[in-house]
DOMI-810884 format. One line per 10 residues: number of its first residue (from 1); for each residue z negated, x negated, y of C-alpha. Coordinates in steps of 0.2 Angstrom, whole numbers, plus 2048, in hexadecimal, padded with zeros to 3 digits. Layout:
BEGIN
NUM> Z/X/Y ~ ...
// end
This chain:
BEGIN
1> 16F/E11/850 ~ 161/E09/844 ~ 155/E16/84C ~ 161/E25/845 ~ 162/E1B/833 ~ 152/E1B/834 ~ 14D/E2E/835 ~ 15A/E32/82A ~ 152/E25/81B ~ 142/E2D/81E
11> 149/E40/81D ~ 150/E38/80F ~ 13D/E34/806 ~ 139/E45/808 ~ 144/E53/7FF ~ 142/E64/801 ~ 13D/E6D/7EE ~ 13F/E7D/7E9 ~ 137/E85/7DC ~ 143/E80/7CD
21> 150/E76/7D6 ~ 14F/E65/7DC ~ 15A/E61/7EC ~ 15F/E4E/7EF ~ 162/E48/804 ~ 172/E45/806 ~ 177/E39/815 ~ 186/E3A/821 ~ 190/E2A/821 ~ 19E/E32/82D
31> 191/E33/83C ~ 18B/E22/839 ~ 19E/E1A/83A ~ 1A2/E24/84A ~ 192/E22/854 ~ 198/E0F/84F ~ 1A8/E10/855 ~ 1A2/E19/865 ~ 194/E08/867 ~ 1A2/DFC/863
41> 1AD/E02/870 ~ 19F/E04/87C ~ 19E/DF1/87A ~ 1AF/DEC/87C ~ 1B4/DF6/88A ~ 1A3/DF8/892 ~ 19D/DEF/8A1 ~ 19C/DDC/896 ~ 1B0/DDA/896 ~ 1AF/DDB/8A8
51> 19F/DD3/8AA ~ 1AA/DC4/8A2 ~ 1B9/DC6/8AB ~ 1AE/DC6/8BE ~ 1A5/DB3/8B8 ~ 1B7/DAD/8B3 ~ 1BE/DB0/8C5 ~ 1B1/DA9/8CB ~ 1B2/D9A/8C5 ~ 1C4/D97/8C9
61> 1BD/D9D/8DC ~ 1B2/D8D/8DB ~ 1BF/D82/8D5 ~ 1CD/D87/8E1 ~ 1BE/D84/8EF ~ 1B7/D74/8E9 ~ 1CB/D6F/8E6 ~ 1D2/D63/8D8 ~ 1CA/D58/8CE ~ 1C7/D46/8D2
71> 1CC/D3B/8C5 ~ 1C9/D28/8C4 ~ 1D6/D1B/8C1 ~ 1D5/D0F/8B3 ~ 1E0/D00/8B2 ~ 1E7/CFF/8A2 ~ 1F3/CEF/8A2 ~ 1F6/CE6/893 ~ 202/CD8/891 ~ 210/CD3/882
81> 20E/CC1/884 ~ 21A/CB9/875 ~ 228/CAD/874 ~ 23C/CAB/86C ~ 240/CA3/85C ~ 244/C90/85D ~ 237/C8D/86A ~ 230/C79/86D ~ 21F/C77/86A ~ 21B/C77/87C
91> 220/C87/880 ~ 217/C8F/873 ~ 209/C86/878 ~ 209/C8A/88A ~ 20C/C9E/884 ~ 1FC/C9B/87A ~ 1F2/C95/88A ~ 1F9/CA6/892 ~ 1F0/CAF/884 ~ 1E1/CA8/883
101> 1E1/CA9/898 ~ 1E4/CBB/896 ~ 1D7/CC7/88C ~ 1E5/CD5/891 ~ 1F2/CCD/887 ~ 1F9/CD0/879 ~ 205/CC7/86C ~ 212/CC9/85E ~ 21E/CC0/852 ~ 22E/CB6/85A
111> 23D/CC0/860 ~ 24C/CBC/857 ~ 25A/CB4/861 ~ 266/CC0/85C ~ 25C/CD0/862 ~ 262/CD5/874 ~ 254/CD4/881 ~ 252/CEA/885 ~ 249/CEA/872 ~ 239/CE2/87B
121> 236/CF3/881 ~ 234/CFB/871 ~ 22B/CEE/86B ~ 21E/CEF/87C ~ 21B/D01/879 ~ 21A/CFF/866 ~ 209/CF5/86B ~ 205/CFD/87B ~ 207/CF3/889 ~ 20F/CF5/89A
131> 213/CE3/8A0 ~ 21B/CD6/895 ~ 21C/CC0/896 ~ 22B/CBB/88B ~ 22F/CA9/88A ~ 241/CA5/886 ~ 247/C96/87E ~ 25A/C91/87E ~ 260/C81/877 ~ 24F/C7B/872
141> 24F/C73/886 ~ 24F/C83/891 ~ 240/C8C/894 ~ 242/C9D/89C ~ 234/CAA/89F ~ 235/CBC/8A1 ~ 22A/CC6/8AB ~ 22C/CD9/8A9 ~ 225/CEC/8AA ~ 22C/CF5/89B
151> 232/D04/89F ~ 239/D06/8AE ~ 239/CF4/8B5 ~ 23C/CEA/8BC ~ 23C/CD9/8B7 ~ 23E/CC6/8BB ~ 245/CB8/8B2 ~ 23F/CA7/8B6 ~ 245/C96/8B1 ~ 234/C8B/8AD
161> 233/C79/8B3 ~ 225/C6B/8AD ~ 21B/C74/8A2 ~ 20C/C6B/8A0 ~ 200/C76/892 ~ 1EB/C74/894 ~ 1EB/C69/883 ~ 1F7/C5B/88A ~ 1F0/C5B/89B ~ 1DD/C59/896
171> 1D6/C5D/8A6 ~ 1C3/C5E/8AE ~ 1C2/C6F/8B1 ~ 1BD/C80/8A4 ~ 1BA/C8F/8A6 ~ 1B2/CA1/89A ~ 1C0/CA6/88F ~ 1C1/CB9/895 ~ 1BD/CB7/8A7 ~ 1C7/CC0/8B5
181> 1D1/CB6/8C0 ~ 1D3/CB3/8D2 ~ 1E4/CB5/8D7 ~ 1EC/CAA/8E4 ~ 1FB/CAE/8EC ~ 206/CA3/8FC ~ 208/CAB/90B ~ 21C/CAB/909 ~ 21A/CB8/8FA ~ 219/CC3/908
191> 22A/CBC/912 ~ 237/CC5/907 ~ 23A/CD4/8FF ~ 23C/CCB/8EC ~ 22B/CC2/8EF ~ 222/CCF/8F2 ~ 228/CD6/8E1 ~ 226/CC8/8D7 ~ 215/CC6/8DF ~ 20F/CDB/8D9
201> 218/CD6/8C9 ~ 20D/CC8/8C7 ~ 1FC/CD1/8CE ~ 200/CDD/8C0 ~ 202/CD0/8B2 ~ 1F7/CC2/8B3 ~ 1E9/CCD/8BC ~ 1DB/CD2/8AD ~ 1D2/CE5/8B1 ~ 1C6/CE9/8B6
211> 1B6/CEC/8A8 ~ 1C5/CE7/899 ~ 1BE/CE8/888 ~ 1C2/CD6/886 ~ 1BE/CCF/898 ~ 1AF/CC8/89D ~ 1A5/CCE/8AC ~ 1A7/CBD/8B4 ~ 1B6/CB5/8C1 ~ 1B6/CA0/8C1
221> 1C9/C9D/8C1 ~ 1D7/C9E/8CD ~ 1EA/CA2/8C8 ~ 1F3/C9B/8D6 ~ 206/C9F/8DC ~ 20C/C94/8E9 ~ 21D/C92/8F0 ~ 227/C81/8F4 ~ 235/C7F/901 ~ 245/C82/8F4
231> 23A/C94/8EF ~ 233/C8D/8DE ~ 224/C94/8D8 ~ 215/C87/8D5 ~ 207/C90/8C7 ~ 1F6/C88/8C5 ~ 1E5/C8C/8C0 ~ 1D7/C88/8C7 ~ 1C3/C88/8C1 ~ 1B6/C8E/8CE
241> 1AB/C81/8CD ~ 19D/C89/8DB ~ 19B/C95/8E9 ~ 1A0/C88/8F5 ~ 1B5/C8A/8EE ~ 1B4/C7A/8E7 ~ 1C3/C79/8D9 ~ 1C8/C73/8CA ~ 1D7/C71/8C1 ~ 1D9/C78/8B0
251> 1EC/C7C/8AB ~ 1F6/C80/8A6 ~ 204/C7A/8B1 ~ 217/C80/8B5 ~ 222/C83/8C1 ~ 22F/C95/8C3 ~ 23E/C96/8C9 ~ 244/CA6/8CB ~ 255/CA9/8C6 ~ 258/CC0/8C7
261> 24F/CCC/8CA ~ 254/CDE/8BF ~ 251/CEE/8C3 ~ 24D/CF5/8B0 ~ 242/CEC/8A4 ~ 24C/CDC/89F ~ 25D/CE7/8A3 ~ 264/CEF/8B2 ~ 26C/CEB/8C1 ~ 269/CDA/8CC
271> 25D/CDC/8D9 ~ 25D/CCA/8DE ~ 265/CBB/8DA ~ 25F/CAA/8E0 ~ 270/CA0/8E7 ~ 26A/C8F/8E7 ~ 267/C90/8D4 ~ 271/C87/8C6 ~ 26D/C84/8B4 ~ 268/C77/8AA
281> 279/C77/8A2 ~ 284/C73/8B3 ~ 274/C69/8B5 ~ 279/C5E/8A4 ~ 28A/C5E/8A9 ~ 289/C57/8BA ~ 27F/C4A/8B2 ~ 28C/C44/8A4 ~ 29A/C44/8B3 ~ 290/C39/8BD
291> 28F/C2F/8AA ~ 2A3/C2E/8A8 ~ 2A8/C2C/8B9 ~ 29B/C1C/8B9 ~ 2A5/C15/8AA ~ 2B6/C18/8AF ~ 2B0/C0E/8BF ~ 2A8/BFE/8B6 ~ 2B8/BFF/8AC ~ 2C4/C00/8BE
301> 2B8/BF1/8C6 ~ 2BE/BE5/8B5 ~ 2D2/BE9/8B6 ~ 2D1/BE4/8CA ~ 2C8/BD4/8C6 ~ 2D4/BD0/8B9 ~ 2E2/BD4/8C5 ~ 2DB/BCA/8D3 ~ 2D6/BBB/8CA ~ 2E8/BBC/8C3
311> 2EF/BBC/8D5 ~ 2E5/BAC/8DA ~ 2DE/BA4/8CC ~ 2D6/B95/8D8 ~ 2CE/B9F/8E1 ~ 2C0/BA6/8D2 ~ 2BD/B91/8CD ~ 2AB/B8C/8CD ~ 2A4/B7C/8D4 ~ 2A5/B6E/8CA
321> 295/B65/8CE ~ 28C/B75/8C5 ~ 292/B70/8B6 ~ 288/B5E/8B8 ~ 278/B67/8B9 ~ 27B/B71/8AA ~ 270/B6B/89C ~ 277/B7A/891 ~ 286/B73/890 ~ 28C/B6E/87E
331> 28C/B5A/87E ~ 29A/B51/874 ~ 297/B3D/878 ~ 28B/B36/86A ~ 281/B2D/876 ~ 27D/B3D/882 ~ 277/B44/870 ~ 26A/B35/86F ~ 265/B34/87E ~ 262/B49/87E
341> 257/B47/86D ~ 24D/B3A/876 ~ 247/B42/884 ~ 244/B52/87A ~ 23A/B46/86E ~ 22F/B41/87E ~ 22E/B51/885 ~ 225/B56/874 ~ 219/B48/873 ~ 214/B4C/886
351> 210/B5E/881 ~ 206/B58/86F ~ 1FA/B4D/879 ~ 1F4/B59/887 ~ 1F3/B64/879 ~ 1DD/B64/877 ~ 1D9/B5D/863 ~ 1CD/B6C/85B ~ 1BF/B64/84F
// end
């Protein structure tokens, strides 16, 4: 095309002149917009579109041979680790020993009493975590934790026993703040259907991933979960002291009971229910029962000695030599007054002279 323009400028340049006249070129713009119009089209529906459309189907071809797409797996586990209103001071020291134990963790402000329990898992989304530690206060006596997966559950609630934080126990062992844990589980996780939830549940909670922003790439304590005979669950931690497995203690320390096991994020129906738990307020009652019925039987011990003594009153008579012997007794004869002072007097000079004199 710019060859034609070309010869067309240059024809141009030289004009044909006649003897008087003067002719000016004159060039032909139609020509040139259909002999672009014919090249466009060329282009469009030439041999490039399907030059295009063969490499796209190729590659598909490749795909579908090499198949899909491998993608890794990155664990992505944060934990809402906070507490109720109106907790002790131990509680919300022991939650603070969770957060400093967990780089994955995550806090927020006290729930208020009056909010029911399924608005925690607006409040985990709201800051992006999937697992959630909530520590329940009632009464300013019972300590109750919740150990949850938000969304679609399920969750545990525990009734906590000697709390012991790492402050009040003061212990020998320390470990990096960051560092992975070990965690150590009893062989009766394993024995029924509810421990082996509670035992994932826990994996998923207090375990910190892998290459976590927050973590450090070392692992020198031990979380450990053991079981006792009535199905109470011990929780220590443990520092790594060398290659050997020697351990030492760190803390915190406490003690889970489990009390229901839910289907739904702290809601839902009752997988589990432990039958050989009661609650700290039967607990307290029994206790003042055992108070009254003690009284009422010290009071039912004095009316039948009163009765008794008044059925036989000889019989309850002391022996009257005691009362000789009894140098308590008030004395009312002025001669057994001077002879007491006299032996007192005698008695305190004895005790002056072994007395050493200080010069």
């Amino acid at each position: 095309m710019k060859a034609k323009m070309l010869k067309k400028w240059k024809k141009a340049k030289k004009p044909k002149v006649g003897k008087n006249k003067q002719e000016t070129p004159v060039i032909d713009h139609e020509e040139d917009d259909e002999e672009d119009v014919e090249e466009a089209g060329d282009a469009t529906n030439g041999p490039v579109a399907g030059e295009t459309a063969n490499a796209t189907n190729g590659a598909d071809a490749e795909t579908k041979k090499e198949g899909p797409i491998k993608k890794k797996w990155t664990n992505r586990e944060r934990v809402l680790v906070f507490c109720s209103r109106g907790a002790a001071f131990r509680d919300r020291h022991l939650m603070n020993d969770f957060k400093a134990l967990m780089p994955h963790a995550k806090g927020e402000s006290k729930l208020d009493n009056n909010t029911k329990l399924p608005m925690i898992n607006e409040i985990a989304e709201m800051k992006n975590c999937t697992k959630c530690l909530y520590f329940e206060n009632r009464k300013r006596k019972d300590l109750y934790m919740w150990a949850a997966n938000i969304g679609k559950g399920p969750s545990v609630k525990f009734l906590v026993h000697n709390v012991h934080t790492m402050d009040e126990l003061r212990l020998s062992g320390n470990c990096l703040k960051g560092s992975r844990p070990v965690l150590s589980f009893d062989q009766a996780f394993d024995s029924e259907p509810h421990l082996q939830l509670i035992k994932q549940l826990f994996m998923q909670t207090f375990g910190t991933p892998n290459y976590h922003p927050r973590s450090q790439p070392f692992v020198d304590h031990v979380f450990s979960f053991s079981l006792t005979g009535d199905g109470r669950i011990w929780f220590r931690n443990f520092q790594i002291v060398d290659e050997q497995g020697m351990l030492q203690e760190i803390g915190p320390r406490m003690v889970l009971e489990v009390i229901k096991v839910f289907d739904g994020a702290f809601e839902g129906a009752v997988l589990y229910e432990n039958p050989s738990y009661q609650s700290p307020n039967d607990l307290r009652r029994q206790l003042k029962l055992a108070g009254a019925n003690r009284y009422t039987s010290k009071q039912e011990a004095k009316q039948s000695l009163q009765e008794r003594t008044e059925l036989n009153p000889d019989a309850f008579k002391g022996d009257p030599l005691d009362e000789l012997f009894d140098t308590t007794a008030p004395i009312d004869d002025q001669e057994g007054r001077k002879l007491k002072r006299a032996i007192e007097q005698t008695r305190t000079k004895r005790k002056d002279k072994k007395k050493p004199k200080i010069e």
